[in-house]
GUGU-386807 format. One record per residue: x, y, z of N, C-alpha, C in turn. Coordinates in steps of 0.2 Angstrom, whole numbers, plus 5000, padded with zeros to 4 digits. Example, Ala and Ser with C-alpha at 12.3 -4.5 7.8 and 13.67 -1.06 7.14 Angstrom:
BEGIN
506649725039506249785039506649845039506449895035506849955036506450005039
***
This chain:
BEGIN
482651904999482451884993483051844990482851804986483451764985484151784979484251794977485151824972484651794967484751844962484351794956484951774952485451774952486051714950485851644954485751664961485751594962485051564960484651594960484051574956484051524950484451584948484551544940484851484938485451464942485751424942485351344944485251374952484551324953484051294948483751344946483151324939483751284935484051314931484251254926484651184930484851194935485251124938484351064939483951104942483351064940483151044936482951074930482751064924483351014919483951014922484450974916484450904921484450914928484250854931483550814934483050834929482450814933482450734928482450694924482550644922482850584928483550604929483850574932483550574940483450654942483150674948482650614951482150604945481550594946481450524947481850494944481850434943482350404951482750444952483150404959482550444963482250484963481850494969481150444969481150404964480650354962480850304966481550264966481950214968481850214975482050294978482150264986481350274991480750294987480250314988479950224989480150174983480150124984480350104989480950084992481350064995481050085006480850145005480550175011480150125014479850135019479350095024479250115030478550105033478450165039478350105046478950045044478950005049479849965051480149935055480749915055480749855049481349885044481349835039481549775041482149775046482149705049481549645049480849665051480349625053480049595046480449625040480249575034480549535032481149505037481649465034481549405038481749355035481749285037481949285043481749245049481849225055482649205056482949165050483749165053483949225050483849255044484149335044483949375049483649365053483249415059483749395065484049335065484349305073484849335070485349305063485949345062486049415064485349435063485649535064485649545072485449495077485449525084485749465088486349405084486449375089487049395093487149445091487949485097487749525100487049555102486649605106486649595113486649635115486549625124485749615125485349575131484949555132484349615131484449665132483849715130483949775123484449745119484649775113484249705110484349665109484249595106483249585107483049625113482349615116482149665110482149735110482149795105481949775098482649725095482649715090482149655088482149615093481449545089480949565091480449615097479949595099479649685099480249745096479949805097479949825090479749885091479849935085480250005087480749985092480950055093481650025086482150095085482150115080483050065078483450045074483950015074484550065071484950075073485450155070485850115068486250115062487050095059487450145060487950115065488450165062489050145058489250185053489550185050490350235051490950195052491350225055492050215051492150265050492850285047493650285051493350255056493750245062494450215062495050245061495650205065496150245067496450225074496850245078497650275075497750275070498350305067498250385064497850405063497450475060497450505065497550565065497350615072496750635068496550625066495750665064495250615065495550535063494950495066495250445071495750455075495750425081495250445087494950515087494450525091493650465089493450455084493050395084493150335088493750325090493650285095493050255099492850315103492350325108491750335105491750355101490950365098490550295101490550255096490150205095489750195102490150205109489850195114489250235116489650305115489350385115488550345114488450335106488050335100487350275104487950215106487350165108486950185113487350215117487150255125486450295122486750345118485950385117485350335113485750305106484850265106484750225109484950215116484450165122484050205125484350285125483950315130483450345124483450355115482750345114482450275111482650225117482250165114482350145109482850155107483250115100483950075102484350075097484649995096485250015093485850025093486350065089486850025090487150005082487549945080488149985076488749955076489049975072489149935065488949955060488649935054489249905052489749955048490549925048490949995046491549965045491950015043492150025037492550105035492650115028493250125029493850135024494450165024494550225026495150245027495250305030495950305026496150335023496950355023497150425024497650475022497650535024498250545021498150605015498550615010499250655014499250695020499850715023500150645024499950615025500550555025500750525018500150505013500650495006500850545003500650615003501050684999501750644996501850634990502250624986502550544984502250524989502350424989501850414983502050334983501650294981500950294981500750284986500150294992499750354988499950404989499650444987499150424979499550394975498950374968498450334970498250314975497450264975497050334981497350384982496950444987496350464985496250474977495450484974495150434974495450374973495150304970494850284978495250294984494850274989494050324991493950354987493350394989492650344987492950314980492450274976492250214981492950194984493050114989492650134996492750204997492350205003491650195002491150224998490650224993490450154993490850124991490550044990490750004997491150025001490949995009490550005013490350075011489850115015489050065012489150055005488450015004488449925005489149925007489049845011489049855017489249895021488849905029488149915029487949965024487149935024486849885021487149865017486749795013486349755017486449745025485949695030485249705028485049785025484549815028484049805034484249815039484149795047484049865049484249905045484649985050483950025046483650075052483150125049483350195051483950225050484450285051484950255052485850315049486150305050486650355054487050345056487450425057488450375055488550415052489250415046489850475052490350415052491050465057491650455050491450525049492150525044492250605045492950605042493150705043493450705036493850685033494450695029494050675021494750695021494550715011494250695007494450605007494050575002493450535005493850555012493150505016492350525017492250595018491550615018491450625012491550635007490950624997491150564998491450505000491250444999490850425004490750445009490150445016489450435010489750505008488750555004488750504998489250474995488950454989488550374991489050344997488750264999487950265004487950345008487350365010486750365005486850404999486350414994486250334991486650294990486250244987485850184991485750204998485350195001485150265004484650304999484550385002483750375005483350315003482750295009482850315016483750305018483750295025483950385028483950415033484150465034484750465037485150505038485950515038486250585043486450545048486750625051487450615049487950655049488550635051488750685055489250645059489650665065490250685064490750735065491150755067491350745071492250755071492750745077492950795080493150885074493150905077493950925075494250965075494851005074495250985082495950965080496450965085496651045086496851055092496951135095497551165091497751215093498051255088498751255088499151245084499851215086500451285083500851255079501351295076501051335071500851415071500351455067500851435059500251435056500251405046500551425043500851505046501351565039502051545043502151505048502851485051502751405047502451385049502551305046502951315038502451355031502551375027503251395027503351455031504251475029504751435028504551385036504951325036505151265029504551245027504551215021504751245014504751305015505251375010505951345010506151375015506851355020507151285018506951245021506951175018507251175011506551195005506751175000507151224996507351274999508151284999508451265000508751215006509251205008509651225014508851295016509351325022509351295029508851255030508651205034508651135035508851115039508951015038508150995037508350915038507750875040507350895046507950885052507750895057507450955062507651025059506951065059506451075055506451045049505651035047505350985049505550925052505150875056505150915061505350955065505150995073504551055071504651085063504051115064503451095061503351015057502850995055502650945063503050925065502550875071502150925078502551015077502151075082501551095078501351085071500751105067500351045069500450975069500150915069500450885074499850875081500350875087499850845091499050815088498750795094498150775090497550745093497050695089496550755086496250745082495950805077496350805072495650835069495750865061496450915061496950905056497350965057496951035055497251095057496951135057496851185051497351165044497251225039496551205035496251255032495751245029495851225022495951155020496151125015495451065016495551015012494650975011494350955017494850925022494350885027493750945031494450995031493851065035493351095030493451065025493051095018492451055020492651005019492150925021491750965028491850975033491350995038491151075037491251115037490951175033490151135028490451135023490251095019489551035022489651005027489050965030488650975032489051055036488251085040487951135035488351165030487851235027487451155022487451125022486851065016486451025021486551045029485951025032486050945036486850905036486850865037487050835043487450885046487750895054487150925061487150925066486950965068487251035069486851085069486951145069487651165071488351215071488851235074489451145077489051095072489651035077490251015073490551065067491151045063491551055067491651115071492451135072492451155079492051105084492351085091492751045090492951075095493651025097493550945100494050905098494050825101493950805109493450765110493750745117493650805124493050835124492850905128492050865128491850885133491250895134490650935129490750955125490450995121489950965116490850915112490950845108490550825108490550785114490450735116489350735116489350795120488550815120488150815111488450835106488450835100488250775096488650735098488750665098488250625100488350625104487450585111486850625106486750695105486150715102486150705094486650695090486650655084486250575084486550565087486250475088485650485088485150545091484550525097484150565089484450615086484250625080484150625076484650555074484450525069483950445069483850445075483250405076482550445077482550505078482050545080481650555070482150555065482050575059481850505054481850465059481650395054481050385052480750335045480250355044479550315050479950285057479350255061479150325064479550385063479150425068478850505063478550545065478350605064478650675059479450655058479850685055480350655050479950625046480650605041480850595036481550605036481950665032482550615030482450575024482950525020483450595015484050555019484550585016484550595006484250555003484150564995483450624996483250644998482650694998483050764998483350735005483650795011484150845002484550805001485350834996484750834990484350894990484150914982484550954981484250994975484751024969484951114972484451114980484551174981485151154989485051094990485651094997486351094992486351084986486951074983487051144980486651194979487051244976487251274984486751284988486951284996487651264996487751214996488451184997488951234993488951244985489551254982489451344986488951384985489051444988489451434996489351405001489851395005490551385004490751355000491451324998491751394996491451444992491551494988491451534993491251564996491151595003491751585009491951515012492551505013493151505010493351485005493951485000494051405001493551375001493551295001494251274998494151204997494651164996494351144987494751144983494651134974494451074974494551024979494450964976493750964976493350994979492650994978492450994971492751024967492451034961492350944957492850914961492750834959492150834963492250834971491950784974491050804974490850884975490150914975489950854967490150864961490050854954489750754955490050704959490150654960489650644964489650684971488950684976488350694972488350734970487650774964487350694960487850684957487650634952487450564957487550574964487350514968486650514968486450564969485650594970485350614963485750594958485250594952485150674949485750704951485850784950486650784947486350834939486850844937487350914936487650914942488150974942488650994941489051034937489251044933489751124934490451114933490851164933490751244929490251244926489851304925489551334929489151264932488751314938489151334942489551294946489951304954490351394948490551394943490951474942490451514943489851494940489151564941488951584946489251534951488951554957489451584961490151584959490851604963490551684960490351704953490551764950490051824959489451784961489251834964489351814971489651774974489751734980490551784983490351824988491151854991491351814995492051814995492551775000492351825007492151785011491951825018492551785023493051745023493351705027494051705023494551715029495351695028495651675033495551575030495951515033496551505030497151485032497751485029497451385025497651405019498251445014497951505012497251515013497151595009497151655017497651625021497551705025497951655032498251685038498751645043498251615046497751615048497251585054497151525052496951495059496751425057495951415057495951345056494951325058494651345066495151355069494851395077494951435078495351495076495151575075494651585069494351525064493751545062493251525067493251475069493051455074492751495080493251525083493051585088492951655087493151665080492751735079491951725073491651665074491051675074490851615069491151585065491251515063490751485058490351435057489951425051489351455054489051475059488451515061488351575059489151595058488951685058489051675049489351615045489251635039488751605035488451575038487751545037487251615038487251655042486851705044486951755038487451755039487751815033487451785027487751735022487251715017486451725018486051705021485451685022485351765019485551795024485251885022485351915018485951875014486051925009485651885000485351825005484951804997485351754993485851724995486251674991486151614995486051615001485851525001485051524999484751464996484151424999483851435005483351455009483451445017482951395017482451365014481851315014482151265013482851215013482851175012482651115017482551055017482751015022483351005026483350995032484050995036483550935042484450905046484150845048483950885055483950935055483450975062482751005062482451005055481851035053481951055046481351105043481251145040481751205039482051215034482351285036482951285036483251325035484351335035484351385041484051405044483951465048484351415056484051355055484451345062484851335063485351325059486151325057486451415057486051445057486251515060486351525069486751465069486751455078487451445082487351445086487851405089487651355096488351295096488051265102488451285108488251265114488451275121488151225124488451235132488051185136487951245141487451215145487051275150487251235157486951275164487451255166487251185170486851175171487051075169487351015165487651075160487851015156487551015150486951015149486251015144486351035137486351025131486551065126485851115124486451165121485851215119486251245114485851295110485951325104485751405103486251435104486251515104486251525097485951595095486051635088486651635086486951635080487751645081487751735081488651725083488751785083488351855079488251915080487851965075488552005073489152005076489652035073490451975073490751985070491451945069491851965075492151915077492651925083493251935080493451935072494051935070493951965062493852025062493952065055494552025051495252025054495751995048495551895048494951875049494851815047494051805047493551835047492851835044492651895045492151905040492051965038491251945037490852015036490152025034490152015026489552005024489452005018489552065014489552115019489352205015490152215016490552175020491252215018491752135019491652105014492152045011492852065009493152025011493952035006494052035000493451984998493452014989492751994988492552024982491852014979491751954975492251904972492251844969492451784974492051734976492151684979492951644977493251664971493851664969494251604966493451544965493551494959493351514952493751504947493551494941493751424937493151424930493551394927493851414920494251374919494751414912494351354906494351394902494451374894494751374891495151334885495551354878495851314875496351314873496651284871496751224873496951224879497151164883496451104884496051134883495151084887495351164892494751114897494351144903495051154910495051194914495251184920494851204928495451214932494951264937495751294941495551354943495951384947495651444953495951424957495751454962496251524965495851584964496251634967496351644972495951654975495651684983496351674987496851664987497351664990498051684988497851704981498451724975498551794973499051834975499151924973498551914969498251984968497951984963498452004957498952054957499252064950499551984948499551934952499751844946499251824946498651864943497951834942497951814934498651834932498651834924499551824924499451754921500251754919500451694912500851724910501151724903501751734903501951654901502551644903502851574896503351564896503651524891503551444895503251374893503251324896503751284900503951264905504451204905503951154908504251074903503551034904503950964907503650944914503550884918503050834918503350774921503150724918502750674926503250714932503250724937503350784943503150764950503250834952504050804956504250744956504950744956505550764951505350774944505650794939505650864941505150914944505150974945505551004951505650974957505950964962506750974958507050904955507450904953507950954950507350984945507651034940507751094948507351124951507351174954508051174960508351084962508751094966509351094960509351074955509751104949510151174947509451204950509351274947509351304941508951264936508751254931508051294929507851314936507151354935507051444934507451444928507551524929506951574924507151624926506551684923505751654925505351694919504751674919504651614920504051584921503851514917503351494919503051454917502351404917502451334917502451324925502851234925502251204922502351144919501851104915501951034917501451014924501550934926501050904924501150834919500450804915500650734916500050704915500150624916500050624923499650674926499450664935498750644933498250644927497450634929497350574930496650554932496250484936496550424931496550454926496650374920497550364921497750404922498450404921498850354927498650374934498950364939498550364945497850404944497550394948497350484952497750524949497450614950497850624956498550594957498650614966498850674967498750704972498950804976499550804973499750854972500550874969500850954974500950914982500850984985501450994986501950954985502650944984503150994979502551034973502751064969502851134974502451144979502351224981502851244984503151214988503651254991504351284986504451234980504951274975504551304970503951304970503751364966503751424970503351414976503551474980503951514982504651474982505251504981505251544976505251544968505351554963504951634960504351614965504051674963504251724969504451714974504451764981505451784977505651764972506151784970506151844963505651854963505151904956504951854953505051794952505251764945504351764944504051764938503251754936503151664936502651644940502951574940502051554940501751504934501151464936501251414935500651364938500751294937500151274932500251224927499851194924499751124923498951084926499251034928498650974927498650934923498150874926497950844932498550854938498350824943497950864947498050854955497750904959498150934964497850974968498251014973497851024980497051014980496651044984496651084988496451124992496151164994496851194999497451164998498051205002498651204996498351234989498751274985499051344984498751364988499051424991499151484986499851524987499651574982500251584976500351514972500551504965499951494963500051544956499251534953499451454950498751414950498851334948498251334943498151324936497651284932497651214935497351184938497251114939496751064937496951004934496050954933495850984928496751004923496550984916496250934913495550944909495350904905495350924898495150864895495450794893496250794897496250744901497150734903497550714899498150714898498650694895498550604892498450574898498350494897497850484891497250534892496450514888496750544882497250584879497250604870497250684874497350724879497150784878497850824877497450904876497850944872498450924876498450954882499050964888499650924885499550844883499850824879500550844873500150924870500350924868500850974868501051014872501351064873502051044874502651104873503351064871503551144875504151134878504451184881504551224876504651304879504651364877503951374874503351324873502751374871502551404876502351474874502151524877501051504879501251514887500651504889500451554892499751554892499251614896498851584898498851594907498451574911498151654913497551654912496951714915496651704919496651714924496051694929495751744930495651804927495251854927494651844921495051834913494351824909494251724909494551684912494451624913494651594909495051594905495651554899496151554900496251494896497151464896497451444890497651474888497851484880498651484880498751434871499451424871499451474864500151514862500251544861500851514855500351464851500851424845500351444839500851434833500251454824499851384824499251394823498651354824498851294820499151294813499451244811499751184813500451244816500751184820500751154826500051194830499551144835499151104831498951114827498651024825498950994824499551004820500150954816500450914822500450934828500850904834500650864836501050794839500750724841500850754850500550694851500450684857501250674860501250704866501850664870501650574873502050544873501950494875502250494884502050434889502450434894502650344896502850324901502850264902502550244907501950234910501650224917501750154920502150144918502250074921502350064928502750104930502850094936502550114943502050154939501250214942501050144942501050094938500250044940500349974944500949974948501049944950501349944958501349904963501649904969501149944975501449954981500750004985500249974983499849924980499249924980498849924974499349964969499050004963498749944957499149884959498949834953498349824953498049844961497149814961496649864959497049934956496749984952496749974947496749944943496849954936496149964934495749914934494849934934494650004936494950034941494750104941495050154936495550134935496050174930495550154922495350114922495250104912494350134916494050124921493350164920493250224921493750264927493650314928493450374922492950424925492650474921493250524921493150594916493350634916493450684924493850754925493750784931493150794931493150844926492450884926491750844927491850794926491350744928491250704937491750724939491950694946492550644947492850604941493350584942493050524944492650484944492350434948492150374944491850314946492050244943491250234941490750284945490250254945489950314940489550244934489150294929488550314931488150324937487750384938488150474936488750454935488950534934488950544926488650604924488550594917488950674914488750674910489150754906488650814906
***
């Protein structure tokens, strides 16, 4: 029977989104056809789409109805996470010839990868590139030639921008494909120490480039549980992957079978044949609460509370940082991924992986099980795992009925904690969000005097100063979308984490982001209204005493209410945030971007 929380949450996300719902399921309902779109287009738009064809892909396309696949590829050789897409494309054409179809690479989208800008320049277009994949994903489709699609992205901005440029062609159905986690390198609580060390002082350069190139050492996903791993989690509990294919490994036989059977099923789901399942049907309002209870269940990555909110509103669903908390209050953390535990995505992985926590939900009444998935009816087949038999053959066993690894998954009936471990805060400040599930519980509540940044270089600085003393409540502002563009601030953890492993009470407060490897300083982050928009954040002046709860979910300043109204805004200079690296070509997304709580995003399908 289902959680009647999650019940509840589902009826009102319906009922506040059936306006919008209704009206995009109108659109792509038009847009559908139970014949190859191609054959309505004019004779030289018809030659353009097939004059680089090989002689029986080119026969397929003018004179058959077998079925025409796009893919769409996130592909480039500098990423260990998406240099295995290499080989795809081949994999992909191969199997839709063997189901009598026709498989093109549509085009590419960006790729960047925030372990490389983490504190650069670069880093300020990292949200803004979600919006950019979005709109290239829907100029790869724009031929409309293609009658399924399958999507290679892994990393952060790149899959919600996969889903959202998917959804606005949601007529078409949609697998994606995973790459797959690189194997297990330098374990994550040594990486961690090293970067402690480091920003002491007590280690050079040169062992922390020896301990960060032994964590990140080969093609794949890296392996801590931060978005990209969120991102594949994430794909298959909403029905979009097949069954158990996030967290194989790159470049193995296994993959690769995966891959060949994506291709042949996403032509299998199109609307010429017996089963089909357009990706805007597929993501209703119950794959998405599906979604946020897995994130909350894992100890996902925070930036979802942008990117879930931003996908939603792609599909004409409007969801909202109330729901994703109501759903945390009864959703237990059943997984410990580093930053919330030492193990990586493949000791989740091997001790029983998204099949056994799909299984576990389903039984305990928090997922949907009826949804659409691109394998049938039902979320029960993602209670699985894959293998090969011994030909080679792919097959899908039950998952695991018990955990290979108590200290990193666990049952429903005995969780690490009974709170999925996001909340969001209210008060003073506007709205935020902080993530426990990886933070002592006694600094689930801190109250501490403000010191206020303008940057996470300014805090760096003071800290190698030694300027960072007693309690305190770092306050870095002027990081939201309008400001600068919302870039990660993971720069701040390793001196904060010094500061508190020295007794000191230490939280962060913050406009910008951290995502899902903020570890265990408690962080309010994605303050809204931000500093840049007129928000309070603005207003705060060292030594005001702040309270961050993540117990009753407020964040309150501790100034006479008079002389919080009387206070003007801090001012900052951003000039040199909107230019150089590329930034000068954002400026348009910087004056339209939405608030966080709304997704952060450029496109008005997202509402309040």
């Amino acid at each position: 029977m289902l959680n009647a929380r999650v019940r509840d949450v589902t009826e009102r996300l319906i009922a506040r989104s059936k306006p919008a719902r209704d009206a995009y399921l109108a659109r792509i309902a038009a847009a559908a056809g139970n014949r190859p779109h191609r054959k309505a287009l004019g004779c030289a738009n018809q030659a353009h789409g097939f004059a680089a064809c090989a002689p029986g892909d080119k026969a397929v396309l003018r004179e058959g109805d077998g079925g025409s696949l796009g893919i769409v590829t996130a592909y480039n050789d500098m990423l260990s996470a998406h240099q295995p897409y290499e080989r795809f494309p081949e994999l992909i054409r191969a199997a839709a010839r063997e189901a009598g179809g026709v498989a093109m690479v549509a085009g590419g989208v960006p790729a960047m990868c925030d372990g490389i800008t983490q504190g650069e320049a670069g880093m300020e277009l990292s949200l803004f590139s979600r919006d950019v994949i979005a709109l290239s994903t829907a100029v790869a489709l724009s031929h409309q030639t293609f009658d399924a699609a399958v999507f290679l992205g892994i990393c952060d901005k790149i899959v919600p921008g996969l889903v959202i440029g998917a959804l606005s062609f949601g007529h078409l159905p949609a697998v994606f494909v995973p790459a797959g986690p690189m194997t297990s390198g330098l374990p994550n609580d040594e990486k961690s120490k090293i970067r402690q060390l480091y920003a002491e002082g007590k280690v050079g350069r040169e062992e922390l480039l020896e301990a960060e190139s032994k964590s990140y050492h080969g093609p794949g996903t890296c392996t801590f549980y931060g978005t990209a791993n969120t991102n594949q989690m994430m794909m298959e509990i909403m029905g979009l992957h097949l069954p158990g294919a996030a967290f194989v490994n790159p470049n193995t036989p296994l993959r690769d079978a995966l891959t060949h059977e994506a291709a042949k099923r996403a032509l299998a789901i199109a609307a010429s044949g017996n089963a089909y399942t357009p990706i805007g049907r597929l993501l209703d309002e119950r794959a998405f609460v599906n979604g946020v209870v897995g994130l909350h269940a894992t100890g996902g990555s925070t930036n979802h509370t942008l990117h879930l909110v931003a996908m939603a509103a792609a599909a004409g669903i409007t969801l909202t940082w109330d729901d994703m908390s109501d759903l945390a209050e009864v959703t237990p953390l059943v997984a410990r991924i580093y930053p919330n535990g030492s193990a990586d995505v493949n000791h989740f992985h091997a001790a029983g992986g998204t099949g056994f926590v799909i299984r576990e939900l389903l039984d305990a009444g928090l997922l949907h099980s009826d949804v659409e998935t691109n394998v049938g009816k039902g979320l029960s087949a993602y209670a699985s795992e894959p293998g090969l038999d011994a030909s080679g053959g792919l097959i899908w066993k039950p998952a695991a009925s018990t955990s290979g690894d108590l200290r990193v998954l666990r049952p429903v009936s005995e969780p690490f904690q009974s709170h999925g471990g996001l909340r969001v805060l209210d008060g003073d400040l506007g709205r935020a969000v902080i993530k426990t599930s990886a933070v002592a519980v006694e600094r689930h509540i801190i109250e501490a005097p403000a010191r206020v940044f303008h940057s996470q270089e300014e805090v760096q600085a003071a800290f190698k100063a030694g300027t960072l003393t007693g309690d305190l409540v770092v306050v870095v502002r002027f990081q939201g979308p309008k400001a600068n563009g919302m870039p990660e601030l993971h720069k701040l953890m390793p001196p904060l984490g010094v500061l508190q492993d020295r007794g000191q009470k230490v939280a962060l407060v913050t406009d910008g982001r951290l995502s899902g490897a903020s570890g265990k300083v408690p962080a309010a982050i994605h303050v809204t209204p931000e500093a840049a928009d007129g928000g309070a954040i603005g207003k705060i002046r060292d030594g005001d005493i702040i309270r961050v709860d993540g117990v009753s979910g407020r964040i309150t300043v501790r100034v006479d209410p008079a002389e919080w109204a009387a206070r003007s805004q801090a001012e900052a200079d951003l000039t040199a945030h909107h230019v150089g690296v590329g930034r000068d070509l954002f400026a348009a997304f910087r004056g339209a971007v939405s608030t966080a709580d709304t997704g952060a995003t450029i496109f008005s399908t997202v509402t309040a």
